[in-house]
N, C-alpha and C positions, 0 to 999 in steps of 0.2 A: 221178802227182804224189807228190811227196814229203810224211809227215805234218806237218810242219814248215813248210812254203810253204802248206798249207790254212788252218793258224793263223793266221799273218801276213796272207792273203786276208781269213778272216773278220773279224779283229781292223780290220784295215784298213776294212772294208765298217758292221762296227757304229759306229764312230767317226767315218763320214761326216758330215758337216751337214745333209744329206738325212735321214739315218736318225734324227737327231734331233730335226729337227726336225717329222719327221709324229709319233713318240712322243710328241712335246709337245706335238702338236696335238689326237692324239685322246684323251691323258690329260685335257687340258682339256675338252673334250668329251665326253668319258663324265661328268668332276666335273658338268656343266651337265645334262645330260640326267637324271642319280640325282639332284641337287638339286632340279628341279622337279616329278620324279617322288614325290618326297619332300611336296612342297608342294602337290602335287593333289590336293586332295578333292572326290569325287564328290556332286555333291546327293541329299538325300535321296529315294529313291525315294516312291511310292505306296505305302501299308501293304498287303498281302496281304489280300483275304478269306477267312477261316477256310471250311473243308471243313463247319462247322457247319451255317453260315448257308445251305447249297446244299439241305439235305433239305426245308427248310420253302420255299425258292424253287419246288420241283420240285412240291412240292402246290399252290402257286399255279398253277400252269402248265397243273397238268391241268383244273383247274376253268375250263370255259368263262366266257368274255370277253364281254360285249356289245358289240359294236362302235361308237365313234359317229358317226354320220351328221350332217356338216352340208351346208346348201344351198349353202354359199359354194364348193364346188370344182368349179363350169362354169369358173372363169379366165376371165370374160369371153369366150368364145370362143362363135361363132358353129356352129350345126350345120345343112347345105347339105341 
């Protein structure tokens, strides 16, 4: 093919109504998507607990627990 006849091809193919109008579609399109990407704000999370507060949790931990026992957990339930 001649350079000349590829021009005219291209020139002819960008200039379709087709070609235009998906560019105009998805320029729309992207404007819509970065505008409400624009617009979204994330809620505030939960605050982080400090690396502080963990030394004095870990000495709780180690000091045993009493456990407490109440009488209320048969659930009603029968033993055969």
């Amino acid at each position: 093919m001649q350079t000349l006849s590829i021009f005219e091809l291209l020139k002819q193919v960008i200039t379709s109504w087709q070609v235009i109008a998906i560019t105009v579609a998805l320029i729309l399109f992207l404007n819509i998507v970065f505008y409400v990407a624009r617009r979204y704000h994330r809620p505030m999370s939960m605050p982080k607990i400090s690396f502080k507060g963990k030394k004095g949790k870990k000495a709780e931990k180690a000091a045993p627990q009493e456990e407490i026992v109440t009488h209320d957990d048969d659930l009603g339930l029968e033993e055969a």
